[in-house]
Structure formats: structure tokens, C-alpha cells
C-alpha positions as protocol buffer text, in pm:
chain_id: "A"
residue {
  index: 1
  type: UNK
  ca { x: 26302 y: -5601 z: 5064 }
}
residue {
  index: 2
  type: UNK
  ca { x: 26645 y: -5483 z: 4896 }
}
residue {
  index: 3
  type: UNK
  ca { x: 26909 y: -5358 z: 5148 }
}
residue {
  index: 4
  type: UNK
  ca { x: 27160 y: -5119 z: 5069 }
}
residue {
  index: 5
  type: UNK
  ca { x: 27521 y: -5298 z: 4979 }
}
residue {
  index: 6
  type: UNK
  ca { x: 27812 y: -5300 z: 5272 }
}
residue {
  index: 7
  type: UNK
  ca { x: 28069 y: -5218 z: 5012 }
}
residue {
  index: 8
  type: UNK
  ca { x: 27881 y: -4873 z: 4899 }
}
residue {
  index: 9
  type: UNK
  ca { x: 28008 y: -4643 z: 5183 }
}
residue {
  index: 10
  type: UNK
  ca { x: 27842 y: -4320 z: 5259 }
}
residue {
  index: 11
  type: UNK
  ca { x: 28063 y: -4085 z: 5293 }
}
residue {
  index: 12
  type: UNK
  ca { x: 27956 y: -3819 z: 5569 }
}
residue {
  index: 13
  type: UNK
  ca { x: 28130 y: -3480 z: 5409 }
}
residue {
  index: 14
  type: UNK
  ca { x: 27858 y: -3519 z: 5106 }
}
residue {
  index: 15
  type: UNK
  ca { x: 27532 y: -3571 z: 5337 }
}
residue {
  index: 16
  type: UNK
  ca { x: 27275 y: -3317 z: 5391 }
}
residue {
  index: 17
  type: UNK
  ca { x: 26903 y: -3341 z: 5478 }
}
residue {
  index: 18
  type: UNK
  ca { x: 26626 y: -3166 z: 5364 }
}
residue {
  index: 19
  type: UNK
  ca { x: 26254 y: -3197 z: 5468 }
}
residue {
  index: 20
  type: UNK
  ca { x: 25904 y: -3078 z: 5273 }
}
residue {
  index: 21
  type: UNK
  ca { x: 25697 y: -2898 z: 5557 }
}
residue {
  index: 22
  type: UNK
  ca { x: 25383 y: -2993 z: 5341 }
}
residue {
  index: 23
  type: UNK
  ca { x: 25223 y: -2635 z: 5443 }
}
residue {
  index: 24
  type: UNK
  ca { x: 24996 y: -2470 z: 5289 }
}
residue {
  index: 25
  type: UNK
  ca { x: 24987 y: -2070 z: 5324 }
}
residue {
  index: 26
  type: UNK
  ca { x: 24774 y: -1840 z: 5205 }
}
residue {
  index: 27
  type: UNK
  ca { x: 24830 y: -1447 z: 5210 }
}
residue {
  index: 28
  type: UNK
  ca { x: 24593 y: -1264 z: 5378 }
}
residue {
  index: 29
  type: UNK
  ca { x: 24494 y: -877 z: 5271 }
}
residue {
  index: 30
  type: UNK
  ca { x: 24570 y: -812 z: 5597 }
}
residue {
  index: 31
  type: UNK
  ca { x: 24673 y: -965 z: 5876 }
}
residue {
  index: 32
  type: UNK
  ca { x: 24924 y: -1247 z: 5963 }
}
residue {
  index: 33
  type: UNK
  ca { x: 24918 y: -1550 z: 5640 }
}
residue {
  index: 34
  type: UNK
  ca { x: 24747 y: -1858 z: 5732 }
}
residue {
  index: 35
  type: UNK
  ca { x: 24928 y: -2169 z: 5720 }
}
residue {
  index: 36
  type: UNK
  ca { x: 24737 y: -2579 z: 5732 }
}
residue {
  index: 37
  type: UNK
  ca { x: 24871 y: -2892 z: 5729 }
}
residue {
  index: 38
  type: UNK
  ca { x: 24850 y: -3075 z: 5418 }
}
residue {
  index: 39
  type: UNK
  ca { x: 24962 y: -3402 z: 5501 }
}
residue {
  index: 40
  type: UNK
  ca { x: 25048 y: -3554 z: 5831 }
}
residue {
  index: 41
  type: UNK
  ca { x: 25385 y: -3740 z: 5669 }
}
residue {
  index: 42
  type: UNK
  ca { x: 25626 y: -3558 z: 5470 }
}
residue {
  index: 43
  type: UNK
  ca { x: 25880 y: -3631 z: 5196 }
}
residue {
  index: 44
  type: UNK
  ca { x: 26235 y: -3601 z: 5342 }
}
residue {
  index: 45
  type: UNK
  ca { x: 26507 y: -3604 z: 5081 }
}
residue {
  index: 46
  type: UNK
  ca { x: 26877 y: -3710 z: 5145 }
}
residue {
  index: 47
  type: UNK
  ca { x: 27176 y: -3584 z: 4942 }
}
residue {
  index: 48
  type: UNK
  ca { x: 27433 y: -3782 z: 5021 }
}
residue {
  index: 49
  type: UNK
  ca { x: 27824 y: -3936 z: 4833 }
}
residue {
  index: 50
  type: UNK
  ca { x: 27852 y: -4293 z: 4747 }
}
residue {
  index: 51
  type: UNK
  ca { x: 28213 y: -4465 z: 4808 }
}
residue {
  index: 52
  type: UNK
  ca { x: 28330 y: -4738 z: 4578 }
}
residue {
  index: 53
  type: UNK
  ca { x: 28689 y: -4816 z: 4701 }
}
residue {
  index: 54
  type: UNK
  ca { x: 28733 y: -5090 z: 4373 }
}
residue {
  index: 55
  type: UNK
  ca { x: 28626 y: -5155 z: 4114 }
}
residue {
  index: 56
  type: UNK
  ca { x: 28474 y: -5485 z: 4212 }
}
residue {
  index: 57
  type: UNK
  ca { x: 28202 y: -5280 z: 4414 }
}
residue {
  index: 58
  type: UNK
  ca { x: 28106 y: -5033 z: 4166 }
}
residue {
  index: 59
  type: UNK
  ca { x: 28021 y: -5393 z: 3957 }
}
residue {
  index: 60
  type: UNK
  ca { x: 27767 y: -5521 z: 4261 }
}
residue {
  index: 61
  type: UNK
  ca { x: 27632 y: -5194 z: 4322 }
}
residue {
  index: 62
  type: UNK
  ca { x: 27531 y: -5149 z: 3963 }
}
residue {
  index: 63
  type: UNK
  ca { x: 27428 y: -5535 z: 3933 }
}
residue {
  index: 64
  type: UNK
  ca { x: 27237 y: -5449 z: 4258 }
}
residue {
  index: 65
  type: UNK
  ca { x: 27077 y: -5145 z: 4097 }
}
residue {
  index: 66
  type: UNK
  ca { x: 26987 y: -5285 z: 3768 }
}
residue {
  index: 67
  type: UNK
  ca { x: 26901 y: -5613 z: 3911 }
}
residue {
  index: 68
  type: UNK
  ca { x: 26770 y: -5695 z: 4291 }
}
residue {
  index: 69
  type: UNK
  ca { x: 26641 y: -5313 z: 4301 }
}
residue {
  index: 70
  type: UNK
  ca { x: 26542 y: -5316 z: 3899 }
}
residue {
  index: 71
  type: UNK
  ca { x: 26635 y: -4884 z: 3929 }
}
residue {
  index: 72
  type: UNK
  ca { x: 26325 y: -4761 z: 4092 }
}
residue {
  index: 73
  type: UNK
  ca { x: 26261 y: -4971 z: 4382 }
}
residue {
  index: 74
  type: UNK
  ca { x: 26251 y: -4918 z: 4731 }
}
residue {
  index: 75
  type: UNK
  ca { x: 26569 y: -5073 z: 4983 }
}
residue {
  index: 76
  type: UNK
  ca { x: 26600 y: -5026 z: 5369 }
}
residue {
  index: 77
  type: UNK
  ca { x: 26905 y: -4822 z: 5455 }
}
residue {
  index: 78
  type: UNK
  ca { x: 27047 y: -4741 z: 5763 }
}
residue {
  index: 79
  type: UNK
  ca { x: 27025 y: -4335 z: 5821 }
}
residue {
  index: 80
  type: UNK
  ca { x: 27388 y: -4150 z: 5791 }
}
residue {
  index: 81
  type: UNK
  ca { x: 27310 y: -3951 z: 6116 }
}
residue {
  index: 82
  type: UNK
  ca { x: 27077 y: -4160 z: 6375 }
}
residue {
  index: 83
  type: UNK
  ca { x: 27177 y: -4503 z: 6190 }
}
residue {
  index: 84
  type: UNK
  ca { x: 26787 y: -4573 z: 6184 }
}
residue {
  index: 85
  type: UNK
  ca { x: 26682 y: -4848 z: 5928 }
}
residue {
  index: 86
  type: UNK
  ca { x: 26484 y: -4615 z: 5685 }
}
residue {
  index: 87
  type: UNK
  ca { x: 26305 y: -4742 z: 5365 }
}
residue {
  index: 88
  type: UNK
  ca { x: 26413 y: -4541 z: 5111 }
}
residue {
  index: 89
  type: UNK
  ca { x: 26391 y: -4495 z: 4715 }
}
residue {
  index: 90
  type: UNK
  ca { x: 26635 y: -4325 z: 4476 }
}
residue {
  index: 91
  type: UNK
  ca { x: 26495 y: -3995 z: 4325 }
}
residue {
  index: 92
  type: UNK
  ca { x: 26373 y: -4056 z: 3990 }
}
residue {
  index: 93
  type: UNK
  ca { x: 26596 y: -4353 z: 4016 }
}
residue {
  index: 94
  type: UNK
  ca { x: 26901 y: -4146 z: 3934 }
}
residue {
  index: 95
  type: UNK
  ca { x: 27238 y: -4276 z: 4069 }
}
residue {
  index: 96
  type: UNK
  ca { x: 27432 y: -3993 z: 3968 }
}
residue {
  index: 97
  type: UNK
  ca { x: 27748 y: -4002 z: 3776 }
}
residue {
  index: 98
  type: UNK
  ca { x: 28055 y: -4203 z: 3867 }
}
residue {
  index: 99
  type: UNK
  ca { x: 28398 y: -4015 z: 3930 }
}
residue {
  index: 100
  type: UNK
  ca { x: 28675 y: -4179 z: 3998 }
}
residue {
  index: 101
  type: UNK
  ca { x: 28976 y: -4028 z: 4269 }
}
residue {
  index: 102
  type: UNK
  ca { x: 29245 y: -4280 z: 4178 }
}
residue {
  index: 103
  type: UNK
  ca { x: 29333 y: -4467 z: 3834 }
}
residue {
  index: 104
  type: UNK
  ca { x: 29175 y: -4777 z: 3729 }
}
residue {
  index: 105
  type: UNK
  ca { x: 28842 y: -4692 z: 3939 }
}
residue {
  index: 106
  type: UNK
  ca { x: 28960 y: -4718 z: 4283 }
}
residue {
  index: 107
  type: UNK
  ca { x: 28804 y: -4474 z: 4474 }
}
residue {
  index: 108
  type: UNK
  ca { x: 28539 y: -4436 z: 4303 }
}
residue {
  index: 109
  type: UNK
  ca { x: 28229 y: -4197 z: 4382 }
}
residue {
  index: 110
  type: UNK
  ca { x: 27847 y: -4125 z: 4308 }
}
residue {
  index: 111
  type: UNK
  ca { x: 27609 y: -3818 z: 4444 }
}
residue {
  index: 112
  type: UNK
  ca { x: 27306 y: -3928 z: 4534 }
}
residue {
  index: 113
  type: UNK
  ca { x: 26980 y: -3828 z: 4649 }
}
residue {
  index: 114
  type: UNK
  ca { x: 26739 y: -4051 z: 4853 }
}
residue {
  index: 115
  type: UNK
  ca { x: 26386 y: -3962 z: 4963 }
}
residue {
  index: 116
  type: UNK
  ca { x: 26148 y: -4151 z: 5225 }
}
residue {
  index: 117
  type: UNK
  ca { x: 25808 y: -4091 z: 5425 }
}
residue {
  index: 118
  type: UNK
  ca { x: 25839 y: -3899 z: 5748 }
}
């Protein structure tokens, strides 16, 4: 299995984490709605900033990407808040777009969103 590359810091001001209850609710005439479970995992998605500080890692990243991972694949990645392992795919294998802080590509950034079974 793919791991996530040491030289693609997450940056912790860009992470958030959002979960899909998998609920279904239905409105009653009257009374309180009724709520199931649908599924007994979930789909948890994480938003979170990619750090590239040269240009030399945003070059292994994307031969990472494009090769080991081949865009859509899944990689184990260690979770910005607990630092679980977590196996983890990109979102419609979307890596965001690259912005660079400083000439020449150092400091170098990407928003990204992650998802994985709960």
C-alpha cells in the first residue's frame, strides 16, 4: 500500500473534519421525524493544506501521485489530529491547485480533501 510522502507537510491552520451521519429521516404528519441508520460505517472527509517547502518535493509528490498512487488510489496516512494510520483516498482524485508563497516554488501549497471509512 502507498504511504503518504514525509516531504508533503500538512499544515494544521487548513485542516477541518467533516463526517456523513448516514441517517435517514423521514417527516412525520405529526409527531417527532423518524431517523434509521443506513449504514453502520460512514464516509468522513478531510480538508486539509499540503506544504511543499521546494521545489524538489512538489516533483516526488506529483511523481508519487501520477505514479506509485496512479491518481485515484488509496495510501495510509497518519491522521492530522490523533496521528492514527488511516487509509485514505483523494476525492475524485483531485489534488487541488498549486500556489506558491515564495519565488521559484518554495513554499509551495495544495488544498486538499481526503475521505476514508469510519
Amino acid at each position: 500500500m502507498a504511504v503518504f510522502p514525509n516531504n508533503a507537510i500538512i499544515r494544521l491552520s487548513g485542516f477541518s473534519e467533516e463526517l456523513d451521519p448516514s441517517v435517514e429521516r423521514v417527516e412525520m404528519e405529526r409527531g417527532v421525524p423518524k431517523q434509521r441508520v443506513i449504514n453502520s460505517q460512514v464516509m468522513a472527509t478531510i480538508t486539509a493544506t499540503v506544504l511543499f517547502k521546494a521545489p524538489e518535493d512538489i516533483s516526488a509528490f506529483e511523481e508519487w501521485y501520477f505514479g506509485e498512487l496512479g491518481r485515484v488510489g488509496w495510501f495510509t496516512f497518519a491522521h492530522p489530529r490523533t496521528g492514527e494510520p488511516l487509509t485514505v483516498r483523494f476525492v475524485g482524485g483531485q489534488i487541488g491547485t498549486l500556489t506558491a508563497q515564495a519565488p521559484r516554488g518554495f513554499y509551495s501549497q495544495r488544498q486538499v480533501t481526503l475521505e476514508y471509512l469510519r
